[in-house]
Structures are given as structure tokens and as C-alpha cells.
C-alpha positions, -999 to 999 in steps of 0.1 A, spaced: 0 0 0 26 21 12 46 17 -22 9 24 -44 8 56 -24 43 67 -29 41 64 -71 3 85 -67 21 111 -47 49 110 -75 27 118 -101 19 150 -91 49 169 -95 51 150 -125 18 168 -139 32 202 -123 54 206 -149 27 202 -179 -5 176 -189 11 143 -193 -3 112 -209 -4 77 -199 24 66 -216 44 91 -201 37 89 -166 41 50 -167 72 55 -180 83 81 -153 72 61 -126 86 32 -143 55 7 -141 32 -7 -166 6 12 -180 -23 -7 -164 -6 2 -132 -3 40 -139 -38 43 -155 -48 26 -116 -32 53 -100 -37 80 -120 -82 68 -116 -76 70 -79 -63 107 -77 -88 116 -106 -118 102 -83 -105 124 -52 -101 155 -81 -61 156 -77 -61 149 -115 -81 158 -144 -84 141 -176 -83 166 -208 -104 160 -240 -69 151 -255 -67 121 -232 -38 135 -214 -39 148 -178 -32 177 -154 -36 188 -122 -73 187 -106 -88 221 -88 -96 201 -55 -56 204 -52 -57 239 -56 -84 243 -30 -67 221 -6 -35 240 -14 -52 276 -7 -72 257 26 -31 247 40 -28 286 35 -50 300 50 -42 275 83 -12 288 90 -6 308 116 21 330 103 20 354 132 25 322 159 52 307 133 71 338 134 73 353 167 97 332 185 121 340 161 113 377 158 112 373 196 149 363 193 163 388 172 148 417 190 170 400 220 201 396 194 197 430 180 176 448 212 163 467 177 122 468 172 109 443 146 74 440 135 56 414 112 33 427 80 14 414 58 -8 425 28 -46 424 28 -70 444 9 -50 470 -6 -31 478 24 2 469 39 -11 460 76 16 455 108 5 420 127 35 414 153 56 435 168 84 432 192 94 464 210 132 479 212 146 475 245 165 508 240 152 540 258 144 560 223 113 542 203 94 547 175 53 545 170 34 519 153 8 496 164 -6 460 158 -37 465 133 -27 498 117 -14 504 80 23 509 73 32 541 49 26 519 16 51 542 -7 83 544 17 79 515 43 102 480 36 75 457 41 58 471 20 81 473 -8 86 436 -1 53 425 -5 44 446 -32 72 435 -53 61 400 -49 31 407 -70 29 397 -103 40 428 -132 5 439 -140 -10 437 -107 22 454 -89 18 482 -115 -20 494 -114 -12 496 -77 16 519 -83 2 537 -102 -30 540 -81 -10 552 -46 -6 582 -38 26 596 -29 28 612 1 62 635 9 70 630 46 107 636 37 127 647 12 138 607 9 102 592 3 97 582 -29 81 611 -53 60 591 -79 49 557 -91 77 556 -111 102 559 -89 81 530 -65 84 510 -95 121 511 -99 126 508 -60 105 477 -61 122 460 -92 153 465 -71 137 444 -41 126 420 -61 159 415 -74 179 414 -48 157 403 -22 157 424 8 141 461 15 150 490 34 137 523 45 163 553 55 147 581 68 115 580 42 89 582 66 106 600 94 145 615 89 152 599 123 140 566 119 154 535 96 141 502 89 155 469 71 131 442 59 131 408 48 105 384 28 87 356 40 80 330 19 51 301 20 48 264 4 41 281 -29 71 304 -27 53 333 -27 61 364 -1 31 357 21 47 384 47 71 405 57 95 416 91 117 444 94 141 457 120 140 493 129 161 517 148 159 554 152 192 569 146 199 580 184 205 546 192 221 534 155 231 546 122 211 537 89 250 521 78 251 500 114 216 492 107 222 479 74 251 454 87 226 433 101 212 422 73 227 387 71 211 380 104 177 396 92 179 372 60 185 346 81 160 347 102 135 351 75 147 319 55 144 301 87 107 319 92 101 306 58 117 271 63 89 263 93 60 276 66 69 252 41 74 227 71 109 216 61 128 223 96 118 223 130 105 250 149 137 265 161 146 304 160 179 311 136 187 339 159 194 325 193 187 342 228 213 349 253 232 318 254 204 297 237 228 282 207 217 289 170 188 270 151 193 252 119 198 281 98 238 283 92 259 311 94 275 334 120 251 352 150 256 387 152 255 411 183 239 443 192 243 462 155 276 481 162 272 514 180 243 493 201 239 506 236 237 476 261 246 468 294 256 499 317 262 516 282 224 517 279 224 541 311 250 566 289 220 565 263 193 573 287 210 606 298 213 614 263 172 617 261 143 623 280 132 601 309 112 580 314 117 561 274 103 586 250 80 573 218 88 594 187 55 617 175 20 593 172 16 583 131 -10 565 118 15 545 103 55 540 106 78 525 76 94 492 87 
């Protein structure tokens, strides 16, 4: 039985890559033809498979279904949050978790900076669309056509001389993100505040959401900021690793003295010019006390 459900299951990458006859998939799986037609009846009765006019088969909708159903089960925010919960204790930087819904860019997690100078944004609100680098990840996920009538819907909002004037400009920026896979905001929203995202990716290997680490500039520079980016990326691989359920649930970014999940590669400190420690007292002096919040926004780029 175990062996009959083994060459089912192998027939459906098989018919991912194109409709295949019978002829064809007997001889991938390398049985006789009676055998693959046997197989190929069983996943066409449970509408895995579909038989064209032509005699040859694809893939059935009722896999599609199931495959959007397995999305919309996961719990992205619960996946994520240990290991956002263990680089905001790396990094002591804030990181939030975004995701797009209905035309907006929408924050879902967050993990607060431990430093005494923070920035405003809240669970539930919108993200500044045109400048923020979740947003500019998730938008550039979308297909050309689709990530272009948004563009070019948006308005463009100047909060600082760095946000990005037109559509397109937000075009260019995101064909950049695309390409090389990561996302940054320096001083777009607010001149004080920086932010450097990541993609998450699903079973399908879309960007199903986004994280970013922020900083204000009091506490470290946009170039600091921007040397943590191998520890972001890892993070979200390993984020995206548990999605597609292909590793265990174990952060890539390890707490104090908690040793490194299965994501390889070196664990970086506090981003360089990090206050921590007694240093974090020198920091306090430097600003108001108790911790001050930067001005209320609707939204904040991260």
C-alpha cells in the first residue's frame, strides 16, 4: 500500500510541470501502463487529476483548494514570533511582522526595542505603503500587471525629502527588491528613523509576509543598521523554512546563550554602536526620561 501511495504522490509533481499522458507517466514512474492508469483513476476520483479532452492529464482544482485551505491555516504570526522574539534580544532593535490584505500593507506582530528612544506603530494599523520596507517587499512580490496598477494608483505622500516622489520611482525601488531580495527604508517616513526588511516565503514560494528591523538613529546609524542584514535574511529563511514545514520549529537567531537553530551562518550582536549593558544608562542621559516614543503616526515605515 505504502509503495501504491508513494508512485500516486509522484505523479503530481510530474503533472506540475505540464499535462502528461499515460504513456508518459508509466514510464516516469517506471511501471506498466495498467498500473499507472490505476493510479492515475484513484487521484482523478478524489479530483487531484483531471483528464483533458486530448486524453492527457493535469492537475485537478480540488488540489488547488486544498493547497489555498493549507494557507490559509497557517498561523504566520505564531510561526514567526519566536524567532522575531529572538532577534529583537540579538539586535535589542524593534521588529514588526506585515502582511498585505485588501490594498493595504497592515503590521501583525511587533516586538518592542529594548532601548530608551522608540518609534510609533501599532498592531492592526497600515504601514506608509510608498516608503515603508515591508511594504516594498510585499508589493514587489506581486505579479508585473498587478504590482503596476497599484503603483500607479498610490498616492505619494512626501514626509521627507527621501520618500519616494512618484509611481515611477516606487516601481524602480521595487524592481530592485525583487531582485535582490531584501528592503530598506532610511529616513523615508521620518529622517530619524530606519528600517531593514526581509521576505517571507510560503509552500508556494510566494512572499506571504514580511518583518523588518527598525532603529531610530539615536541609538544606531542607517549604515550599522544595514550590517545586520545577514542576520535579518536569516531569520526570515528560517521563518520561511517552518512555513513550508521543512525544519523544525527553532529560532535562527538564538537568545542569550540559547545556541543557533538550523539556519547556518554566523550570530551577530547588538548592531555596532548598540547601547547595552551599563552603556544603555550613557544612552538614557542622552534623552528624555522615562523612554520617549517618537510623535504618534497613523503608520510608521518598517
Amino acid at each position: 500500500m505504502s509503495q501504491s501511495v508513494d508512485r500516486a504522490l509522484s505523479i503530481l509533481p510530474l503533472l506540475a510541470e505540464g499535462p502528461a499522458g499515460l504513456e508518459q507517466v508509466a514510464d516516469r514512474l517506471e511501471v506498466h501502463k495498467s498500473t499507472a492508469l490505476r493510479l492515475l483513476r484513484t487521484l482523478r476520483e478524489h479530483g487531484l487529476v483531471y483528464r483533458q479532452s486530448d486524453q492527457r492529464y493535469r492537475l485537478g482544482t480540488r488540489l488547488f483548494a486544498l493547497a489555498q485551505q493549507a494557507m490559509e491555516a497557517l498561523d504566520i504570526r505564531g510561526i514567526a514570533h519566536p524567532h522575531l522574539a529572538a532577534l529583537n534580544e540579538s539586535t535589542g532593535h524593534t521588529v514588526h511582522l506585515a502582511v498585505y490584505e485588501q490594498g493595504e500593507v497592515v503590521y501583525i506582530d511587533k516586538v518592542e526595542s529594548r532601548y530608551p528612544v522608540r518609534m510609533y506603530s501599532r498592531i492592526g494599523r497600515p504601514v506608509a505603503i510608498t516608503v515603508a520596507a515591508v511594504a516594498k517587499l510585499l508589493l514587489a512580490d506581486l505579479p508585473e500587471p498587478e504590482r503596476r496598477a497599484v503603483a500607479e494608483r498610490l498616492e505619494y505622500p512626501r514626509y521627507t525629502a527621501r520618500s519616494t516622489p512618484d509611481a515611477a520611482a516606487f516601481l524602480a525601488e521595487l524592481a530592485r527588491v525583487r531582485e535582490q531580495g531584501w528592503a530598506s527604508d532610511l529616513g523615508g517616513h521620518e529622517e530619524s528613523i530606519n528600517c531593514l526588511g526581509a521576505p517571507l516565503r510560503g509552500p508556494d514560494g510566494r512572499v506571504c509576509a514580511a518583518m523588518s528591523v527598525s532603529a531610530p538613529n539615536v541609538v544606531v546609524t542607517a549604515e550599522e543598521l544595514l550590517r545586520l542584514r545577514p542576520l535579518v535574511l536569516r531569520t526570515a529563511e528560517a521563518v520561511s523554512a517552518q512555513l513550508s514545514g521543512t525544519v523544525p520549529a527553532v529560532p535562527a537567531v538564538p537568545a542569550a546563550g540559547v545556541p543557533a537553530g538550523p539556519v547556518s551562518g554566523p550570530v551577530a550582536g547588538p548592531a555596532p554602536g548598540a547601547r547595552s549593558g551599563a552603556a544603555s544608562g550613557a544612552a538614557s542621559d542622552r534623552v528624555s526620561d522615562p523612554p520617549v516614543t517618537a510623535p504618534e503616526h497613523e503608520d510608521h515605515p518598517a
